[in-house]
C-alpha positions in Angstrom: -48.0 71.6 42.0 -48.9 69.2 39.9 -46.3 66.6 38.6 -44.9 67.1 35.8 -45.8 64.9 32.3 -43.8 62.8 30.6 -43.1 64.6 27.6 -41.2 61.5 25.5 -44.4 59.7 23.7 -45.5 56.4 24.9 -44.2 53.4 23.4 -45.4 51.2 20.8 -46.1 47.5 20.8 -44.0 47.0 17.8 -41.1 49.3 20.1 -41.5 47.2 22.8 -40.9 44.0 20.7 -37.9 45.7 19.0 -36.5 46.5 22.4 -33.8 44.1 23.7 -33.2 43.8 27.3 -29.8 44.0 28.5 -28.0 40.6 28.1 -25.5 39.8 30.4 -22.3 37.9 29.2 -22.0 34.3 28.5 -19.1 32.5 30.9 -16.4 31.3 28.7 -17.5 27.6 29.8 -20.8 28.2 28.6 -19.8 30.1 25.1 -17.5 27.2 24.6 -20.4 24.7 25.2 -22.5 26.3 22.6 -19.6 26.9 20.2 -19.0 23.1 20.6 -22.8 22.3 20.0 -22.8 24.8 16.9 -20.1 22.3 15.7 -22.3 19.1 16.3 -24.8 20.4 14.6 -23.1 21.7 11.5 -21.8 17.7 11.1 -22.4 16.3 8.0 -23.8 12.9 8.2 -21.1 10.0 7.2 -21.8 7.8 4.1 -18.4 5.9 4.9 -14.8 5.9 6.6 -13.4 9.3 4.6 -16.5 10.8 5.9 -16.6 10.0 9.3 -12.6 10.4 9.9 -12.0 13.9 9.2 -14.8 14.5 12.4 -13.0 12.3 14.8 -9.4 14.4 13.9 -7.5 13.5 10.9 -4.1 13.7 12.6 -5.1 14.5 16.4 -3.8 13.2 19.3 -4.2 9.6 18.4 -2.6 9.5 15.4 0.2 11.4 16.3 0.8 8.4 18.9 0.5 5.6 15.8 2.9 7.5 13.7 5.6 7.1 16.7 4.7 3.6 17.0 5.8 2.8 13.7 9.1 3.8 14.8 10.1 0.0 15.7 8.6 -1.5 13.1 10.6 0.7 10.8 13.5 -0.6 12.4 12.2 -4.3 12.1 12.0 -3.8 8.3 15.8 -2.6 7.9 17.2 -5.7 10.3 15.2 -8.5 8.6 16.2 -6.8 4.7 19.6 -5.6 5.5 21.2 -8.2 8.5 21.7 -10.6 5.8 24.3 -8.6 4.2 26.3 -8.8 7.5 26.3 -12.1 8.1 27.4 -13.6 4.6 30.1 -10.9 4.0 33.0 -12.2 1.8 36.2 -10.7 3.2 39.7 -10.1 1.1 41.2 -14.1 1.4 43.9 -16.2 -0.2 44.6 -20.1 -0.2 45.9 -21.5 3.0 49.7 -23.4 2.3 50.9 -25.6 4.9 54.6 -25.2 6.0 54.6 -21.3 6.5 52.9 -21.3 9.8 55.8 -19.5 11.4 55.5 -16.6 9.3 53.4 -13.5 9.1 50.0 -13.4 7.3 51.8 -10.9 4.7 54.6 -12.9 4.5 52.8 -16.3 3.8 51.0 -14.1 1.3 54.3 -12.8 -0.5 55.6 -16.1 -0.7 52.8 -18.6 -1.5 50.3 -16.7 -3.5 50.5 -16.0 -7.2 49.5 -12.0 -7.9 47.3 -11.1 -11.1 48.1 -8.8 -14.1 47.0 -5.7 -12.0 49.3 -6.8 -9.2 46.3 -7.9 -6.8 47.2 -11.1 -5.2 44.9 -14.3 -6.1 42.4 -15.3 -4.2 41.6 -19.1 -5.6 45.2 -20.0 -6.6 48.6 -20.9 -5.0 52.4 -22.0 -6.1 51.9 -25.7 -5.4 55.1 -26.1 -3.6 56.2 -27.7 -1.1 57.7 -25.6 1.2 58.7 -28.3 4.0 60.7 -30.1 1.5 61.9 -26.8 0.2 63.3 -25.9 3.8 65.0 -29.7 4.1 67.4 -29.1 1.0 68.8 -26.0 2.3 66.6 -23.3 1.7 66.2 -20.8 5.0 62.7 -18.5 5.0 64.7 -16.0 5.0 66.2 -16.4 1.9 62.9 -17.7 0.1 61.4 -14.6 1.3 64.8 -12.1 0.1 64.2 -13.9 -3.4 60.5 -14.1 -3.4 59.0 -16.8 -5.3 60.6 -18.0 -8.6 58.4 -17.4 -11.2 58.9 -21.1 -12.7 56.9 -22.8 -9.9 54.0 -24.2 -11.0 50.8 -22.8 -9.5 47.7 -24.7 -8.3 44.1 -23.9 -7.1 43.9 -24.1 -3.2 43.9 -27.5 -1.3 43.7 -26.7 1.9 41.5 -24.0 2.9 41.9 -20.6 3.0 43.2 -17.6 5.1 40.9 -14.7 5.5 41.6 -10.8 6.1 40.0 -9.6 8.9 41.5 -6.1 9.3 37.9 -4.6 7.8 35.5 -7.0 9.1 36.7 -8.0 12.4 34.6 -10.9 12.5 33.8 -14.4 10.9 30.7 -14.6 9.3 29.1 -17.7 7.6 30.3 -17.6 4.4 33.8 -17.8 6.3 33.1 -20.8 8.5 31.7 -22.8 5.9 34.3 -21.5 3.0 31.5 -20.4 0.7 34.8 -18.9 -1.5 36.3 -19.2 -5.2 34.1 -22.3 -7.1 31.5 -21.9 -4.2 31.1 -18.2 -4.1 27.7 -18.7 -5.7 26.0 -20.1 -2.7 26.2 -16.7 -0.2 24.0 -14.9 -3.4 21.8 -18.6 -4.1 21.2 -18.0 0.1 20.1 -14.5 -0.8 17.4 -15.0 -3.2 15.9 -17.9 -1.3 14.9 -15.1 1.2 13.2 -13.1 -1.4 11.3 -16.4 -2.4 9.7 -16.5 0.8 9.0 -12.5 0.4 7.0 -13.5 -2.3 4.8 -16.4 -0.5 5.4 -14.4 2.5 2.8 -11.3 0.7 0.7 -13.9 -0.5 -0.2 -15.5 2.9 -0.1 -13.0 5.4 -1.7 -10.7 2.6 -4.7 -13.7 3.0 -4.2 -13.5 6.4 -4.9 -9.6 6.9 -7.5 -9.4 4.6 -9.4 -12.6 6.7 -8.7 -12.3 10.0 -7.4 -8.2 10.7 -4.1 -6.5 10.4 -3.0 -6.9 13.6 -2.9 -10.9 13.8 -1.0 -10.7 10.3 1.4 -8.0 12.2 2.2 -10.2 15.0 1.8 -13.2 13.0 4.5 -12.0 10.5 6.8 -10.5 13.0 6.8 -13.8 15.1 8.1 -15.7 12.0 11.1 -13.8 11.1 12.1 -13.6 14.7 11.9 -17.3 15.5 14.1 -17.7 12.0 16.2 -15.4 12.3 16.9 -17.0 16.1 17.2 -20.4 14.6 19.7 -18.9 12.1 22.2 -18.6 14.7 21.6 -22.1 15.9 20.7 -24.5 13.2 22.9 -23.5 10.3 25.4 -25.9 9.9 24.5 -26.2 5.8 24.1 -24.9 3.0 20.6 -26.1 2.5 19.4 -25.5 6.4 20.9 -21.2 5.6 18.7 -21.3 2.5 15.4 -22.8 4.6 16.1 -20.6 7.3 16.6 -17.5 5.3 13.1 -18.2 3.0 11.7 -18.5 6.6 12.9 -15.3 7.0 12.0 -13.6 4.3 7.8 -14.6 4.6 8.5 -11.4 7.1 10.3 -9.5 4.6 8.3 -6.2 4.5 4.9 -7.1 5.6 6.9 -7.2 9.2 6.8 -3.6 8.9 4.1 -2.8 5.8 1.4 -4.0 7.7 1.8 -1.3 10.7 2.3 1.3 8.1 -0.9 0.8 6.2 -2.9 0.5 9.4 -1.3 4.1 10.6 -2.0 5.8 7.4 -5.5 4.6 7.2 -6.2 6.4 10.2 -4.8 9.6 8.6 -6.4 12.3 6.8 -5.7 13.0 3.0 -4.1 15.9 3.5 -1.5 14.3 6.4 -0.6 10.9 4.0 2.2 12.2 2.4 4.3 13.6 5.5 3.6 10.3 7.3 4.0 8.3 4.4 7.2 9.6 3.7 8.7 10.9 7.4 8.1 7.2 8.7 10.4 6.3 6.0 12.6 9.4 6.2 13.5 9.3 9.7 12.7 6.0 11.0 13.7 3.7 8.6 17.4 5.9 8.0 18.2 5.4 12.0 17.8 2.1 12.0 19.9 1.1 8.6 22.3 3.4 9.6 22.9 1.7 12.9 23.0 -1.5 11.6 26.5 -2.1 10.5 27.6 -0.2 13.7 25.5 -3.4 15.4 27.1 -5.6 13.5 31.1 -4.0 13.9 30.2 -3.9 17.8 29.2 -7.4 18.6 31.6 -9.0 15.9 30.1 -12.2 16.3 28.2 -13.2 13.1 25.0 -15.9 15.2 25.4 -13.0 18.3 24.4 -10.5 15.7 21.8 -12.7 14.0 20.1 -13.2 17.3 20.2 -9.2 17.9 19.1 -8.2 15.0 15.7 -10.8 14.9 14.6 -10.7 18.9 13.5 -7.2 18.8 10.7 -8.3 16.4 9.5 -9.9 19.3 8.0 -7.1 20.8 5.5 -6.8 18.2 3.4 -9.2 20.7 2.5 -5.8 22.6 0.8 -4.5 19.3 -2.8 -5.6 19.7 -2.4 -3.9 23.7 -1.4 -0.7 22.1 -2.9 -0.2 18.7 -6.3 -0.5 17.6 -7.3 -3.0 14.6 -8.1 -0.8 11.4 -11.7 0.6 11.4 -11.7 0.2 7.5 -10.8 -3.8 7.6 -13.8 -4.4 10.3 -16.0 -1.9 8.3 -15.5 -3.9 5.2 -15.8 -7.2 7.0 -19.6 -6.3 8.1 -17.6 -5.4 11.9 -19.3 -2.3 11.9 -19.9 -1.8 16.1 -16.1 -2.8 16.6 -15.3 0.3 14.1 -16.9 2.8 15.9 -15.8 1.7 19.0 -12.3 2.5 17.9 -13.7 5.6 16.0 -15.0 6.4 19.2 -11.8 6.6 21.4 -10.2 8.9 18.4 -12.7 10.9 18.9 -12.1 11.0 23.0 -8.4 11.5 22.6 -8.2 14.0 20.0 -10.8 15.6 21.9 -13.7 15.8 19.6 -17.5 15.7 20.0 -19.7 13.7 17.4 -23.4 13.6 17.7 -24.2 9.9 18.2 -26.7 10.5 14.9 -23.8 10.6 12.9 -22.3 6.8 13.9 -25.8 6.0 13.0 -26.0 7.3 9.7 -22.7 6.0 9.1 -23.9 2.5 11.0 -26.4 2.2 8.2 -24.6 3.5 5.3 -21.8 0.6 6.1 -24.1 -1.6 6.3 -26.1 -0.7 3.0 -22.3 -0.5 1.0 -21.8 -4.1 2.3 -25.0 -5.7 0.4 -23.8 -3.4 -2.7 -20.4 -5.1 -2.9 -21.6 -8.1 -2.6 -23.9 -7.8 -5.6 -21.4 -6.4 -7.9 -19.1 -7.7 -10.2 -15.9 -9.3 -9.5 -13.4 -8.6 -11.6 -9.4 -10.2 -11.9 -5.9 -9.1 -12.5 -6.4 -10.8 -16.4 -9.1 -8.3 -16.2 -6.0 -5.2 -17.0 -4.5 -7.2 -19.7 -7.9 -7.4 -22.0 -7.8 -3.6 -23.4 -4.3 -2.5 -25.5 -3.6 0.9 -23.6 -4.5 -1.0 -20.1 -2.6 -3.7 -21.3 0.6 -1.7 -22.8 0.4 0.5 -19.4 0.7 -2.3 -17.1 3.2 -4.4 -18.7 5.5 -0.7 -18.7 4.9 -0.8 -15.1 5.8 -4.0 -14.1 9.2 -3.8 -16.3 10.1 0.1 -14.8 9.1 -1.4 -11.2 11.1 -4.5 -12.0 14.3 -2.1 -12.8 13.4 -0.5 -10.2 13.1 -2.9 -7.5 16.7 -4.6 -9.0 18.5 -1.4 -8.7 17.3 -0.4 -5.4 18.7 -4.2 -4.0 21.6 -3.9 -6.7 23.0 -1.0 -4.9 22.4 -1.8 -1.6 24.2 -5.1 -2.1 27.4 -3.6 -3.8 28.7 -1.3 -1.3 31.0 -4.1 -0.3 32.5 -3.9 -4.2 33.4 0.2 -4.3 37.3 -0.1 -2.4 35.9 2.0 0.9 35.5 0.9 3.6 32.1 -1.1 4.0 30.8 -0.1 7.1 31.4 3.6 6.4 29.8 3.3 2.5 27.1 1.3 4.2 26.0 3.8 6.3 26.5 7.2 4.3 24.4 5.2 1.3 21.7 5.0 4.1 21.6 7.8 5.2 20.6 9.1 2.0 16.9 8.0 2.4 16.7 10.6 4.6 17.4 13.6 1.9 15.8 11.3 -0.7 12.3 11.3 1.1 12.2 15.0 2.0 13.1 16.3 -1.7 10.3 13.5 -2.8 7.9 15.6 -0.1 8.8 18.7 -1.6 8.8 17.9 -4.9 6.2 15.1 -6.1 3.3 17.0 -6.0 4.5 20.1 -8.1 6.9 17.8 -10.6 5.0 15.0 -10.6 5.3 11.4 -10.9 5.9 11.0 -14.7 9.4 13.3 -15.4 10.7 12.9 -12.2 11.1 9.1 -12.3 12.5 9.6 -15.7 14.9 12.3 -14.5 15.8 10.5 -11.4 16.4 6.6 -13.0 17.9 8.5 -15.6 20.7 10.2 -12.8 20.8 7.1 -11.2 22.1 5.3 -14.4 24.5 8.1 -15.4 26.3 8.3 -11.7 26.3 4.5 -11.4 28.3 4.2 -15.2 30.6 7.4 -14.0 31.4 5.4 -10.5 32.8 2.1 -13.4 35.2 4.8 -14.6 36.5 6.7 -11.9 39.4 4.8 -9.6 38.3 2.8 -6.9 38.0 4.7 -3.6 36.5 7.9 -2.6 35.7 9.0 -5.6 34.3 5.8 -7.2 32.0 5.4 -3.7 30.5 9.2 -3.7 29.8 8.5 -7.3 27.5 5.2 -6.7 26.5 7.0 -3.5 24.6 9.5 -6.0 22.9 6.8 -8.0 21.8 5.1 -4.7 20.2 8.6 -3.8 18.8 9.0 -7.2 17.4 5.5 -7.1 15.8 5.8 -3.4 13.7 8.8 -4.4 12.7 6.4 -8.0 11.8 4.0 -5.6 9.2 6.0 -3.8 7.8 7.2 -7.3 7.0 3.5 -8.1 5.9 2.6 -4.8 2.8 4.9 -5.5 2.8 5.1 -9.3 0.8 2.0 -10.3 -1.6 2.8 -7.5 -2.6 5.5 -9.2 -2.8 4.4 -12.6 -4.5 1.5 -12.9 -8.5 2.0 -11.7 -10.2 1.1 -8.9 -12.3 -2.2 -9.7 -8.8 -3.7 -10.2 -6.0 -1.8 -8.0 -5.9 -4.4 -5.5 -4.9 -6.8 -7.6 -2.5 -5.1 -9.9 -0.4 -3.3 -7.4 0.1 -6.8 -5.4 1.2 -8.3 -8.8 3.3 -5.9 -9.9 4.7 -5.3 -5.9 5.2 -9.5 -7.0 6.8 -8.9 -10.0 9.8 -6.9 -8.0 10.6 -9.8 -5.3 11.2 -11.9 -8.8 13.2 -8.9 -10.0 15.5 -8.7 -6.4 16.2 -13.1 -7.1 18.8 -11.4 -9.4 20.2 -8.6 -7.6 23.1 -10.8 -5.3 23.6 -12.6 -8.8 23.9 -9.2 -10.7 26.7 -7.8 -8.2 28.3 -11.5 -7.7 29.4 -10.1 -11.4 31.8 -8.6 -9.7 34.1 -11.9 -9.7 34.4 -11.4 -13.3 34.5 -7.8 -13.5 34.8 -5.4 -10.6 33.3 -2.5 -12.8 29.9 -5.3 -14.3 27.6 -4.7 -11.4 27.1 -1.1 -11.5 27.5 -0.8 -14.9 24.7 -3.2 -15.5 22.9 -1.1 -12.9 23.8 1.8 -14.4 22.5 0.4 -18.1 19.0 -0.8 -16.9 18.3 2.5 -14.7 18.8 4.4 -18.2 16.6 2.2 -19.7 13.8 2.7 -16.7 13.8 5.8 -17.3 13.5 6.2 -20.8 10.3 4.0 -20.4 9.1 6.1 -17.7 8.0 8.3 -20.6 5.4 6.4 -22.0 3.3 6.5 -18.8 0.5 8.9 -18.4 1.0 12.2 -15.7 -1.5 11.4 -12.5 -0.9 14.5 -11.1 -3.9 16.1 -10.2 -5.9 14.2 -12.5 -8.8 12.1 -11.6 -7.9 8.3 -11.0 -10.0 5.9 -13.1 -12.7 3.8 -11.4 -13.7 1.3 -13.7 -11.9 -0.5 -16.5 -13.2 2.2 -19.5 -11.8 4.6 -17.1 -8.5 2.9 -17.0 -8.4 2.4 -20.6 -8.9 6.0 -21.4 -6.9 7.7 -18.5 -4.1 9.9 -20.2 -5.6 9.4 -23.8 -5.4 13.4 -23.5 -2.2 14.1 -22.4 0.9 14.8 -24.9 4.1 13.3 -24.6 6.0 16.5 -23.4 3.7 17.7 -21.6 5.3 19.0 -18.0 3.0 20.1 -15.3 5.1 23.2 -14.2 4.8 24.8 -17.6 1.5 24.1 -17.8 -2.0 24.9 -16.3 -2.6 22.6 -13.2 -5.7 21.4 -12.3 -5.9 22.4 -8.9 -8.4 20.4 -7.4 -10.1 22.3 -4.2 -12.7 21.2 -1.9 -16.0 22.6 -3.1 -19.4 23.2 -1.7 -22.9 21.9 -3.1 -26.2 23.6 -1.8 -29.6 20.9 -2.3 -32.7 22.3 -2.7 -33.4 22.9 0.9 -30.5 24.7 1.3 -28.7 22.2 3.6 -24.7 22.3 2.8 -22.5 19.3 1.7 -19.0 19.1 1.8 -17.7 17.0 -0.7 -13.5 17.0 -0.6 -11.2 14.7 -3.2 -9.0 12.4 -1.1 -6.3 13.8 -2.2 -5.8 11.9 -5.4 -2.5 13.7 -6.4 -1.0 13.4 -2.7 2.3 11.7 -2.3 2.1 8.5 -0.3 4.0 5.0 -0.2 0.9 3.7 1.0 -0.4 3.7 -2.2 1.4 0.3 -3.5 2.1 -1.0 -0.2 -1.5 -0.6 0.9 -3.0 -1.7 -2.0 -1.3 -5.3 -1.5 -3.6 -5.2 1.9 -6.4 -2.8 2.1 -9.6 -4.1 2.2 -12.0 -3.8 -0.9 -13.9 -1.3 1.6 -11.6 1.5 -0.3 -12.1 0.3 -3.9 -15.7 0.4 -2.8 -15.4 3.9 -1.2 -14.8 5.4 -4.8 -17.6 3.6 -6.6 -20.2 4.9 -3.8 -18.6 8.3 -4.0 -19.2 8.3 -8.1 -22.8 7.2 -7.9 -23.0 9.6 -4.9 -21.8 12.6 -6.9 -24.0 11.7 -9.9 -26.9 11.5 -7.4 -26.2 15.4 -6.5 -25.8 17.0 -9.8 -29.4 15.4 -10.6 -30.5 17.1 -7.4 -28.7 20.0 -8.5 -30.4 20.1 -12.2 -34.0 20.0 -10.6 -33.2 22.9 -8.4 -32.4 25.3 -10.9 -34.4 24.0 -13.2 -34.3 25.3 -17.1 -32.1 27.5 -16.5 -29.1 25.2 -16.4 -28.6 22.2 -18.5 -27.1 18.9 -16.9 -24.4 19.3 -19.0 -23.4 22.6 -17.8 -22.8 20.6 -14.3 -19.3 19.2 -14.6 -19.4 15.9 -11.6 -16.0 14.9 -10.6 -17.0 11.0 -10.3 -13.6 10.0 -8.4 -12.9 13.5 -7.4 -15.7 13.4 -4.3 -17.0 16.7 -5.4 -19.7 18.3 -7.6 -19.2 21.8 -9.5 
């Protein structure tokens, strides 16, 4: 028989090519190879740092390491701004009369000191009598303390020292020793202010020092200051004069001790990240160790022991440059390009990315390009914000609301001692409210925005802090100014960022590190402001109280930076807000949410343009101003021309169809519509 034919008909070439053979599957480790090469390939190639860092991990591994490491340095900041406090404390005292030695402190008191109108006993006055003699004609203790002093004897300021109560601070600090008291109860707030005198040259030279030789020898440089003062506090201050030198020395580490660790961490964070480190740092770092503090200072008791405690910690910030990497934005913008991506580099091995080495090219050359732009362009200086009226009237608003600000934040931290609770307790509940005062800030910044919600909250602050005057000293007097120290915490994170935003690029620099200037003059007059108190008890916080109003009131006449574009150049900054009304609130109103969007070139290759997160939350925005490197104020210029460069492309593409004016460029936003 024959065999039988293949009835199905024979195949075509065009089948055969159709036909697929049977592919076996991938192994996981190969399908994650190519997944991992797909993502290489889809990389967009870097014109500077916001492009490169959101491929190396915008909060990865790495960066979730920094943000713990600013943990200490958070801690550094409270010791060197609040130990001061604890060291000069004036406790309840009275004039110290020879003869009564035998007798109890309460019964000297009865007997020798003259009381006031309210029944208080006087602390700078005594009967000027002579209590030996007194004893020598006849008169027993006994029975001058059964008739208690006769209102006839004549009474005299205090001649031989004084007595001091140290039932609530169980320790003598220097304002004690030295008898800083009654007609020289000035000099423990004079002390005070000298320290913010050297916070002001303090961010003047290590601000030079960061921006010429890195962050990290202006980190250890300023930490290494205020701990060899603060040492030499314990040891060398037998003066008036040698406290105040001691305590400016001090102060040139007043925030950058800690500010300069901060900026460096948040400029290796992504946009979208800023705002929870920005404000968690604060939040829960800062909040531990000022609430510890006076616990520190109760436990040793010993005014140069705690001095000592408090400043050798901020020794340890010689480990830093062993454990965090210098900031890839200062070497970028000093030419250091090679050092940058090294560090760029190991983010990208920790937070276990993969970058095709084209990409540090491209961004190699594009640094390097930006560098020869900058230093062809115009310089501008801080008189530059002053020439225009709206510039002008918006800056000089600023510096006055972050004056008030500034004044009441110190104001309040310095008059716990004045509300009749107990200090250490009042200390540390008034603290702890930076805690709940950062994380409402989180929640709320970005949906409020800036503009209402420092009115609302300078506004609160003022009203609790003028209640707390009339209520009766105690409880109800401290939960009162407790409020208004809340209020004013979450005000103080408004301004932080608020002038950062506001005035433009070409000049931000500049303006934020005056006006962050403007607010160490503004804190010379806090101790003076509660040292009121000797006249009044209820003057300090209802001066506080009266300026805080007044703050925000003026807050009004600021423009909304919520989800608006920040200005670039100086016609930027004078326009900015021209269109907004005056009530105007952005959650009755249409937002403009800005979202990352997508432009395709003629070729069809795809560009991700993103904003970086203009309308984000973020103390970095004042504090890193006063140190970033122009390399940012560069970053939005490039961006702008970058943009513009796109939406021609864009225009040829589709050609007649679309006008250029039908292509709406976001010149700060990073993105092209």
């Amino acid at each position: 028989m024959a065999p039988q034919e293949n009835s199905s008909p024979p195949m075509s070439p065009r089948d055969l090519k159709d036909e697929q053979p049977y592919a076996m599957p991938e192994p996981k480790e190969q399908q994650a190879a190519n997944k991992e090469e797909e993502e290489v390939s889809k990389q967009v190639m870097p014109k500077d740092f916001d492009d490169l860092l959101p491929l190396v991990g915008e909060f990865g591994l790495y960066q979730k390491v920094l943000f713990l490491l600013l943990a200490p340095f958070c801690f550094f900041v409270g010791y060197v701004y609040f130990s001061q406090i604890f060291i000069t404390l004036t406790p309840d005292h009275w004039c110290k009369v020879p003869g009564l030695e035998a007798l109890t402190a309460e019964q000297r008191r009865a007997l020798a000191i003259p009381r006031k109108a309210d029944g208080s006993f006087e602390q700078c006055r005594m009967y000027g009598v002579n209590f030996s003699a007194l004893a020598l004609e006849g008169a027993s203790v006994d029975e001058l303390l059964l008739r208690g002093p006769d209102p006839e004897w004549p009474v005299a300021p205090c001649g031989h020292g004084w007595e001091y109560d140290h039932s609530e601070i169980p320790y003598a600090t220097i304002t004690t020793e030295m008898d800083w008291v009654c007609d020289r109860s000035g000099l423990p707030p004079a002390a005070q202010s000298s320290f913010f005198v050297g916070a002001i040259v303090g961010g003047l030279v290590f601000g030079w020092v960061a921006d010429h030789y890195g962050r990290i020898p202006a980190l250890v440089g300023t930490n290494a200051v205020g701990a060899i003062a603060g040492i030499a506090t314990a040891f060398l201050s037998t003066s008036f004069w040698a406290f105040c030198a001691l305590r400016f020395c001090v102060g040139l580490a007043f925030d950058n001790c800690f500010t300069m660790m901060y900026i460096l961490v948040l400029e290796y964070v992504g946009p979208s990240w800023r705002t929870f480190v920005a404000n968690m740092s604060i939040a829960i770092y800062f909040t531990l160790g000022t609430v510890a503090l006076p616990w520190i200072a109760y436990g040793i008791s010993n005014w140069r022991y705690f001095a000592i405690a408090s400043s050798a910690p901020l020794l340890l910030a010689a480990f830093t440059p062993w454990l965090v990497p210098e900031s890839a934005r200062w070497l970028v913008s000093q030419g250091k390009v090679d050092k940058a991506i090294k560090i760029m580099r190991k983010f990208e091995k920790i937070n276990g990315k993969k970058i095709d080495p084209k990409v540090y090219e491209e961004f190699r050359e594009s640094c390097i390009k930006l560098k020869k732009e900058e230093d062809e362009e115009k310089k501008y200086s801080i008189l530059d914000i002053f020439k225009t009226p709206r510039m002008r009237r918006t800056t000089i608003i600023l510096i006055i609301i972050w004056m008030i600000i500034s004044l009441a934040y110190d104001g309040h931290v310095r008059n716990v001692g004045n509300l009749g609770f107990d200090l250490f307790v009042t200390f540390t509940v008034a603290c702890a409210t930076e805690l709940p005062a950062d994380t409402t800030l989180i929640i709320v910044l970005d949906r409020w925005g800036r503009r209402w919600l420092a009115c609302g909250t300078l506004i609160i602050s003022g009203v609790f802090s003028i209640l707390a005057t009339a209520a009766p000293q105690g409880g109800v007097a401290a939960a009162l100014a407790i409020m208004g120290r809340f209020s004013i915490n979450i005000s103080y994170n408004i301004g932080l960022q608020y002038a950062a935003e506001i005035l433009p690029t070409v000049v931000r620099a500049q303006g934020v590190a005056f006006i962050h200037i403007m607010g160490y003059v503004a804190n010379l007059i806090a101790p003076f402001v509660v040292y009121l108190e000797t006249v009044d008890k209820i003057l300090p916080l209802l001066v506080l109280g009266i300026l805080s109003f007044a703050g925000g009131v003026l807050s009004l006449f600021l423009p909304e930076t919520l989800d608006q574009e920040l200005p670039t150049t100086l016609q930027d900054g004078e326009n900015f807000g021209k269109d907004q009304k005056f009530w105007e609130f952005p959650c009755c109103g249409k937002r403009n949410a800005v979202k990352e969007e997508e432009v395709v070139s003629p070729v069809g290759q795809q560009s991700n343009f993103y904003r970086a997160g203009s309308g984000r939350s973020a103390r970095s925005s004042v504090r890193g101003e006063l140190y970033r490197s122009s390399m940012l104020s560069r970053s939005a210029s490039m961006r702008s021309r970058r943009a513009k460069t796109m939406a021609a492309v864009a225009v040829a593409a589709v050609g007649t169809s679309a006008s250029e004016s039908q292509i709406a460029v976001r010149t700060n936003g990073d993105s092209v519509v």
